[in-house]
N, C-alpha and C positions, 0 to 999 in steps of 0.2 A: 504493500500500500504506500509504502513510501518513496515508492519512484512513479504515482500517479499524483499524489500531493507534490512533491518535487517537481515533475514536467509542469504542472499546473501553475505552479511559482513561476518556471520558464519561462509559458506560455503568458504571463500577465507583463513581464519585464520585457519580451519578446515583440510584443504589442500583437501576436497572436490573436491574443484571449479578443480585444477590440475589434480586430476584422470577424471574429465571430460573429461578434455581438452587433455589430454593423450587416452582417451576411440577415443574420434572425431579424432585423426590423427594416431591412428591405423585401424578405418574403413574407411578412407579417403585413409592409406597406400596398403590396402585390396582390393578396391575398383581399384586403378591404376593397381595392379598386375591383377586382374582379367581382365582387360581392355589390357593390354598388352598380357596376353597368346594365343588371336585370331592373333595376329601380330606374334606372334612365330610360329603360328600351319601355317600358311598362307605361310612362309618362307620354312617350312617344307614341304608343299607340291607344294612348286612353285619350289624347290630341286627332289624331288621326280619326279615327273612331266617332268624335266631336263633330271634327267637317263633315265626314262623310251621312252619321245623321242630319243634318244641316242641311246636305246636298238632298237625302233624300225627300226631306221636308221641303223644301222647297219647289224640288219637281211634283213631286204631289201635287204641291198648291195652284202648280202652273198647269197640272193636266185638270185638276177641279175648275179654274177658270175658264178654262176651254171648253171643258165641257158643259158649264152652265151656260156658256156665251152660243152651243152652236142650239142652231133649230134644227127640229123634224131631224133628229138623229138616229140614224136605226136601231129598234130595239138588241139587237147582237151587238153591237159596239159600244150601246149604254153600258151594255153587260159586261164586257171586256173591260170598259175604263172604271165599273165599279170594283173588278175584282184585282185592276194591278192598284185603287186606292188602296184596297182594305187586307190587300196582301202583306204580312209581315216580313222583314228581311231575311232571306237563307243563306246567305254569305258566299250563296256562287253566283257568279257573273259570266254575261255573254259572252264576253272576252277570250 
């Protein structure tokens, strides 16, 4: 035990033991950042997510405008624009 106590002495006069200690709190610093980037992406797509209800509200509004504004509309196409108002979003697109 006394040549791990001993090296350990070395290692602190050595300035070892501080490149350790500098090694541990830059993967400790590594380790936060990596830990934070799900909390940024998550922001990002709770932003996203915002517009794009936005977008979809709005089109909506523009297809209800339209459709209160035309006349003698066929009843099949009432039908069609009542059912992409009242349809809720499934997250795939035509794309």
């Amino acid at each position: 035990m006394a040549g791990g106590f001993i090296n350990g002495l070395a290692g602190v006069t050595t300035a070892t033991h501080d490149a350790r200690i500098a090694a541990v709190e830059a993967a400790v610093a590594e380790s936060l950042a990596r830990n934070d980037a799900p909390v940024a992406e998550q922001c990002d797509l709770t932003a996203q997510n915002a517009s794009t209800q936005s977008g979809l509200a709005a089109a909506q509004l523009t297809l209800l405008n339209q459709r209160n504004a035309a006349t003698n509309l066929h009843t099949a196409k009432a039908d069609q624009i009542n059912a992409v108002l009242s349809a809720l979003p499934t997250g795939n697109t035509d794309a």
